[in-house]
N, C-alpha and C positions, 0 to 999 in steps of 0.2 A: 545373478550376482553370487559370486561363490561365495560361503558363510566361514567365520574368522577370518575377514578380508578387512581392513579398514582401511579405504581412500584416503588418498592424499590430499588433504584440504589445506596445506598449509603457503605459506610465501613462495615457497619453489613447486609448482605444480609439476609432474612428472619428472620425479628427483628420481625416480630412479632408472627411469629410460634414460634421461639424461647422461649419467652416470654411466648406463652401457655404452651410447652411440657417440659420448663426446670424445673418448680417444679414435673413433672412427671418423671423424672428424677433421682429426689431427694428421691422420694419414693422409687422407684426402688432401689435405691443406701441402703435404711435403711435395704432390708432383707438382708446384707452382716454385720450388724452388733447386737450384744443380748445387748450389754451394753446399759441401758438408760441415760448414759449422753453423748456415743457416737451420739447414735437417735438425742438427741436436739444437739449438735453441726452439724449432717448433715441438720438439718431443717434449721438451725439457715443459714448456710452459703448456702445452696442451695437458703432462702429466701432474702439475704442480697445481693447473685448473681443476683436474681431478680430484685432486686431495682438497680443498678448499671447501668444493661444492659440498665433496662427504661429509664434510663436519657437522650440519646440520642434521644429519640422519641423527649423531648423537646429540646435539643442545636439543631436537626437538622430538625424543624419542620420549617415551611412556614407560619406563619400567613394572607401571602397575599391572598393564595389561597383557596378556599369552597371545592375542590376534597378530595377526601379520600387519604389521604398521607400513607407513609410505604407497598403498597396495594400489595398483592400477589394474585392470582387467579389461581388453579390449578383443570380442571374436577375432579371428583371422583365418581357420577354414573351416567351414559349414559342416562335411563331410569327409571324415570321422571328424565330433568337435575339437576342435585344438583351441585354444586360446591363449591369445598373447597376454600371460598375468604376473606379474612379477609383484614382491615385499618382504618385506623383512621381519624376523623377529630377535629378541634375545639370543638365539644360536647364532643365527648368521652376522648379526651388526658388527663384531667387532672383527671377522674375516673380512669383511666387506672394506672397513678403515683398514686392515693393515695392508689391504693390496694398494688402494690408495695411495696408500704410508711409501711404502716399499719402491712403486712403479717408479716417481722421480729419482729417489735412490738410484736406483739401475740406471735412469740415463746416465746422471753425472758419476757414475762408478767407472763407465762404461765411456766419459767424453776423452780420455788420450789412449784405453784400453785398446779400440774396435779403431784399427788403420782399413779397413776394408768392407765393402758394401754396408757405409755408414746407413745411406737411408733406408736400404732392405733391413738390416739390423733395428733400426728405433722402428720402424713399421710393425715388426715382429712384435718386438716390446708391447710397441699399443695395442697389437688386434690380440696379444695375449690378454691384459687388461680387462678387453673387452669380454671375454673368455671368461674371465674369472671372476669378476664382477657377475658376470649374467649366470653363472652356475650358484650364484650364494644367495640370488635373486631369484629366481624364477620357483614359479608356482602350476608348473604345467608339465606333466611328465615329456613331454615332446621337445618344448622350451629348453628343458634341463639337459637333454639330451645331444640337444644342438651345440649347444654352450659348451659340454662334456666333452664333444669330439673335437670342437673345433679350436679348442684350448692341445691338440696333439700338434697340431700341425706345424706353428710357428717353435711349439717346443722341440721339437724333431730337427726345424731348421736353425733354432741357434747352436744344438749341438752340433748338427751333421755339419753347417759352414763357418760356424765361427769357434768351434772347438778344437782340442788338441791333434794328437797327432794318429789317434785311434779312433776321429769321432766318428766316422762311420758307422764303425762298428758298433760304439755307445748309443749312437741314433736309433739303428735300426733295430736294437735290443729292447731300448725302450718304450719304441712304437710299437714293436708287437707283443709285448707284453703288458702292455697297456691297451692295446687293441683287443687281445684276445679276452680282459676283463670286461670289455665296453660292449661287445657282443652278448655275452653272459648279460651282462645289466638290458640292452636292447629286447631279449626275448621273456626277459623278467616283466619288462613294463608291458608288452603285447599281452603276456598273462593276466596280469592286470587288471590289462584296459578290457578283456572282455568277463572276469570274474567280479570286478570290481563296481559293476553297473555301467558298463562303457564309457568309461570319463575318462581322461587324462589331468584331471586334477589333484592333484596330490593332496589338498588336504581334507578332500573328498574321500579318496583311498585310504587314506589314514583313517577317518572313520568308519570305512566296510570292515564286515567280517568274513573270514575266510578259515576253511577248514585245516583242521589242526597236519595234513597230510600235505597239501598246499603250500604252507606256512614254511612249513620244513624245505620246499625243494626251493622256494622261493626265496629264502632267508641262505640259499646255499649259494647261487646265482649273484644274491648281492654281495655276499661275503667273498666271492671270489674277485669282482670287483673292484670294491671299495679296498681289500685288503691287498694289490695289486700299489695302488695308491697310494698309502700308506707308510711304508709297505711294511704290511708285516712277517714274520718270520712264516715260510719260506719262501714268499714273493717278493724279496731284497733283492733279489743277486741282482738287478737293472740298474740300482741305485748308485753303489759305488763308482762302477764304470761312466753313467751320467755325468756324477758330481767333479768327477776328474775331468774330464774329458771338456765338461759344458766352461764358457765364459764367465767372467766373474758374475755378470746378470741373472745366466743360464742357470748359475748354483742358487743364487738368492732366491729367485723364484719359484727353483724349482723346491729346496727343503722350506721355505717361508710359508708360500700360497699352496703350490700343488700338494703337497703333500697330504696337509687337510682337508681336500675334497673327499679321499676318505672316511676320513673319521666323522665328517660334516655327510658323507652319506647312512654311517651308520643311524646318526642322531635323527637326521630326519626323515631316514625311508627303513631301518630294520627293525627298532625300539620301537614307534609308533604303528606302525605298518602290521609286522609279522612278531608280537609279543610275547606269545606263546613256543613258539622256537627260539626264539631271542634267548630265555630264560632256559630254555631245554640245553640249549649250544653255550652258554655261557662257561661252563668247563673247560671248552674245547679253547673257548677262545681267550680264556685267561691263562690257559696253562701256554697257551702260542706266545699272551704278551710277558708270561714271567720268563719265555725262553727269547722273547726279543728282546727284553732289557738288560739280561746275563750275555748272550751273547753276542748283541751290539757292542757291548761296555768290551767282553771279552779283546772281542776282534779290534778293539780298536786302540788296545794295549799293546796289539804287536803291529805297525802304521807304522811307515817313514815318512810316508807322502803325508802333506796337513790336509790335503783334499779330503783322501782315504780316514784320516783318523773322525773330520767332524762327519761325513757320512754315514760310518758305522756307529757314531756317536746321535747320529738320528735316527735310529733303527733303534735304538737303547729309548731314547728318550719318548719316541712314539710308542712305543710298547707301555708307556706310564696312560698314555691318552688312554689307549684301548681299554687298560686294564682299568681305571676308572669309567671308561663308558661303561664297561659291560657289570661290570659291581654292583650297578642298579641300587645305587643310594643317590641322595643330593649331593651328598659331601665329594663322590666319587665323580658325578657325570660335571658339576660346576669346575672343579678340580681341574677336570682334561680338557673342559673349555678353557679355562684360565691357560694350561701349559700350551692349547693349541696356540693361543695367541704370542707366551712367553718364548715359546720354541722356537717362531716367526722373528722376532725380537733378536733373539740371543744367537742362534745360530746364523742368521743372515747377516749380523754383525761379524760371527767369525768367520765366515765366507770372505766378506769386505777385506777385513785383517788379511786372509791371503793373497787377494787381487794386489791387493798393495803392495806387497811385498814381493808379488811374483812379477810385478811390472820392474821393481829393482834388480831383483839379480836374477830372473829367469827359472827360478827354480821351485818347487813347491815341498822339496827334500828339506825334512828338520832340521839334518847335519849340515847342510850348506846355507842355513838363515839363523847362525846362533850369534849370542851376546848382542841384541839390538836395544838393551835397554840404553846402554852407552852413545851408539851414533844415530837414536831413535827414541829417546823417552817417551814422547808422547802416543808415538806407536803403541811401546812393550806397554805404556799405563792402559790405551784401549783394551788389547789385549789380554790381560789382565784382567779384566772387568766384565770383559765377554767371556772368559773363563772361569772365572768367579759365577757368574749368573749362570751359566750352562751346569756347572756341578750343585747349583742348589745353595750358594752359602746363603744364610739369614740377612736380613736386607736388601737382599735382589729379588725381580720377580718370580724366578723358577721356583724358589721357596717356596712360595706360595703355591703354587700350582701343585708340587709334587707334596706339601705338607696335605690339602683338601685330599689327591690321590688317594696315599698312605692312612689315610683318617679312613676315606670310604672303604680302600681295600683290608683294613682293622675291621671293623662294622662287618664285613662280609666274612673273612678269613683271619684269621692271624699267621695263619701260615704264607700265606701268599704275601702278608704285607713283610712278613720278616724278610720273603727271598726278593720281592722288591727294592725293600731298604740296602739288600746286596749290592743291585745295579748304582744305586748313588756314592756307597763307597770306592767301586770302581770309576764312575765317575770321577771321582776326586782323584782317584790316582794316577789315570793316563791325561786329562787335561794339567796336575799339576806340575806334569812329566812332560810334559810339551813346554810349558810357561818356565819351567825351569832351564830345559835344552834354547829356547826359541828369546826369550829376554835376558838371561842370566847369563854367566859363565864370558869367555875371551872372544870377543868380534874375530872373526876369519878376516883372510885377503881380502873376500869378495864381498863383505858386511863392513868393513870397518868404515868406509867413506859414504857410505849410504849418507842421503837426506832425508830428515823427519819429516813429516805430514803437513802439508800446506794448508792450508784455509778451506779449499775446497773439499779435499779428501777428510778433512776432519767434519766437515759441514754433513757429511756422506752417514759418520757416527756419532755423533753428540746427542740427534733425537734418539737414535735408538737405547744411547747409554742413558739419557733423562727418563725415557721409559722404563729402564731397567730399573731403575731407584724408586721412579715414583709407583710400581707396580709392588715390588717388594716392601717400599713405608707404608703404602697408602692403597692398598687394594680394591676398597668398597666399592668407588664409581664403578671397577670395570666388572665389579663381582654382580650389582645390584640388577643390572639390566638381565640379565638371564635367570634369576630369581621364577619370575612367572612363567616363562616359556621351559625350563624346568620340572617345575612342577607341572604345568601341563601335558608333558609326555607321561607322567606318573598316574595322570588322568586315563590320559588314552588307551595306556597297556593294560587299561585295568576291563576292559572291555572286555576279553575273554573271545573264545573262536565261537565258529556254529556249532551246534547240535549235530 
């Protein structure tokens, strides 16, 4: 029995396999049907099953506790041990809900979007799901691994076939650049597994000790990884091209979930893991996220494209995660949990905002989608609010998120939090410079007879705008669950290398 593991004894027995295999399921379930509006109705409810089931990970989660909750552990090959173990804790629960969250979103974003290979398209969707669920879940470096690559492949294919007009190109960019990260992490864990007492259990590894020379090449390996992910400065250049290029789903996905498999690798394989480089490297890798949040925010002040502008505006805004992981305070690492999730939130939201708009008049160009407050109020108000909550104002969640930051990156530095607090001023200037151009000002030819937002498409952003409020009034629920598992990395780094 691996130890910090605690079985699931509760009403849903194997809630968390569940969770992985049921959008597998749902795949399964589409070759019994040719109609494509049966296809999205079974994505649609096989994902909407998905989200439901989750919930109970949080009504019946433990905040008190640091162990991996929900935890199942079942052998599966003898030699080398591998074991099928998946659970959760504080870090991962609320990655775990927002994919959930997010995955019926993408169908119905996606139901008049995708005119072409409907069913391969929702397939994609679910076995992503499947993907990214079981990378936030697993407790087995092998497990993780599987999960890891096999979350490339449908991403590869929503961009390469259902992407614009360069998606080739953007596909095959970010499969190898994401690939060449995932080899790095592959020969990291073979390290490992034979330094580490031969396990592939990760929190196993987490408790070995390894020499301070070690720590170093292996803390390099992940970092090159994880920050490929991320991405941070200067492992970006994939991202832009992506988020153009991918379908409205493509982008949600991809800046919501994939992004923080990064920063979710830092937290739980370089901090606990290799603690002594962690802190040796922390220089390197703050001084990387004060130049991803300057020059994210930069680059995304001179943007025509809305694609181009929230992109670089995730390159800004990840660089707050990192910069609080790596500050090694509570204020700082709870901080960039908090913004992983707001990010997820807020940005996928303005992702949504452009699908919308780009199904009306074909364009994703500033200039050719201005004065929509007029033939689109409810539009410009989403808008609006997704803009508002991405620059930080008081009352939204990102406040929250980037105030813990700026608290931890003070505690650590005052310098670094002052050029921090840079990137949120820019912030405010190129989103309010968007929201100005894009709702305000004279409807064009091709804006003025636009239709506002139907039922459905509004149905697409409401949870997310309710999240946005209830995260910024009322923060505690989502703060409290990661309290223990927090502090229990503060535990573990405290461990020290060999002799």
């Amino acid at each position: 029995m691996m130890q910090d593991v605690i079985l699931n004894t509760t009403a849903l027995p194997h809630l968390l396999t569940l969770l992985i295999v049921l959008p597998l399921i749902g795949v399964a379930m589409m070759v019994f049907f040719k109609d494509d509006a049966a296809v999205k109705y079974v994505a649609f409810w096989t994902a909407g099953l998905e989200f439901v089931l989750s919930l109970p990970l949080y009504l019946w989660f433990d905040p008190a506790r640091y162990e991996m909750q929900f935890g199942e552990v079942v052998p599966w090959i003898t030699t080398p041990p591998i074991s099928y173990a998946v659970g959760i804790d504080g870090i991962s629960l609320w990655l775990v809900l927002l994919t959930t969250l997010l995955t019926p979103i993408c169908v119905v974003c996606s139901w008049t979007a995708i005119k072409s290979r409907v069913r391969e398209f929702m397939i994609a969707l679910l076995v992503m799901e499947t993907a990214m669920v079981g990378v936030f879940c697993a407790l087995n470096f092998v497990l993780f691994y599987v999960f890891w690559e096999a979350m490339l492949i449908p991403m590869y294919l929503l961009i390469g076939v259902w992407g614009g007009a360069d998606r080739i190109y953007a596909a095959i960019k970010f499969f190898l650049y994401t690939l060449a990260g995932s080899l790095l992490l592959l020969i990291a864990i073979i390290v490992l597994y034979f330094q580490g007492g031969q396990t592939f259990d990760i929190l196993a590894l987490s408790r070995a000790q390894y020499s301070d020379s070690l720590q170093a090449w292996l803390f390099w390996a992940f970092f090159v990884a994880f920050a490929v992910k991320v991405p941070m400065f200067p492992f970006h250049t994939w991202l832009p091209d992506a988020h153009v290029q991918a379908p409205t789903a493509g982008s949600v996905i991809l800046a919501s979930v994939l992004l923080k498999m990064g920063a979710y690798g830092f937290l739980r394989f370089s901090l606990p893991m290799l603690p002594d480089a962690s802190q040796r490297f922390t220089p390197v890798i703050l001084a990387l996220s004060v130049i991803a949040i300057l020059y994210g925010a930069y680059m995304a002040l001179a943007q025509s494209d809305l694609k181009k502008l929230i992109a670089y505006s995730s390159v800004s805004h990840m660089g707050f995660v990192t910069l609080g992981i790596f500050v090694f305070n509570t204020q700082g690492i709870e901080g960039a949990l908090l913004q992983m999730l707001n990010h997820g939130i807020t940005t996928g939201g303005l992702f949504l905002c452009v699908g919308l708009i780009y199904e009306r008049t074909h364009s994703r160009q500033i200039a050719d989608n201005g004065g929509l407050s007029k033939p689109m109020p409810r539009y410009a108000a989403c808008l609006v609010i997704f803009a508002l909550s991405s620059l930080g104002l008081p009352g939204t969640n990102s406040f929250v998120g980037e105030f813990l930051v700026l608290v931890g990156s003070f505690i650590y530095s005052k310098t670094i939090a002052a050029l921090a607090t840079l990137g949120i001023i820019l912030a405010a200037v190129y989103l309010l410079w968007m929201v100005q151009r894009i709702a305000f000002g004279v409807p064009t030819g091709k804006t003025a007879k636009l239709t506002d937002l139907n039922w459905c498409e509004m149905a697409t952003l409401v949870p997310l705008i309710i999240l946005i409020f209830w995260i910024g009034v009322f923060p505690n629920p989502f703060l409290t669950p990661m309290h223990a598992s927090v502090a229990h990395i503060f535990d573990v780094m405290e461990r020290g290398v060999l002799p």
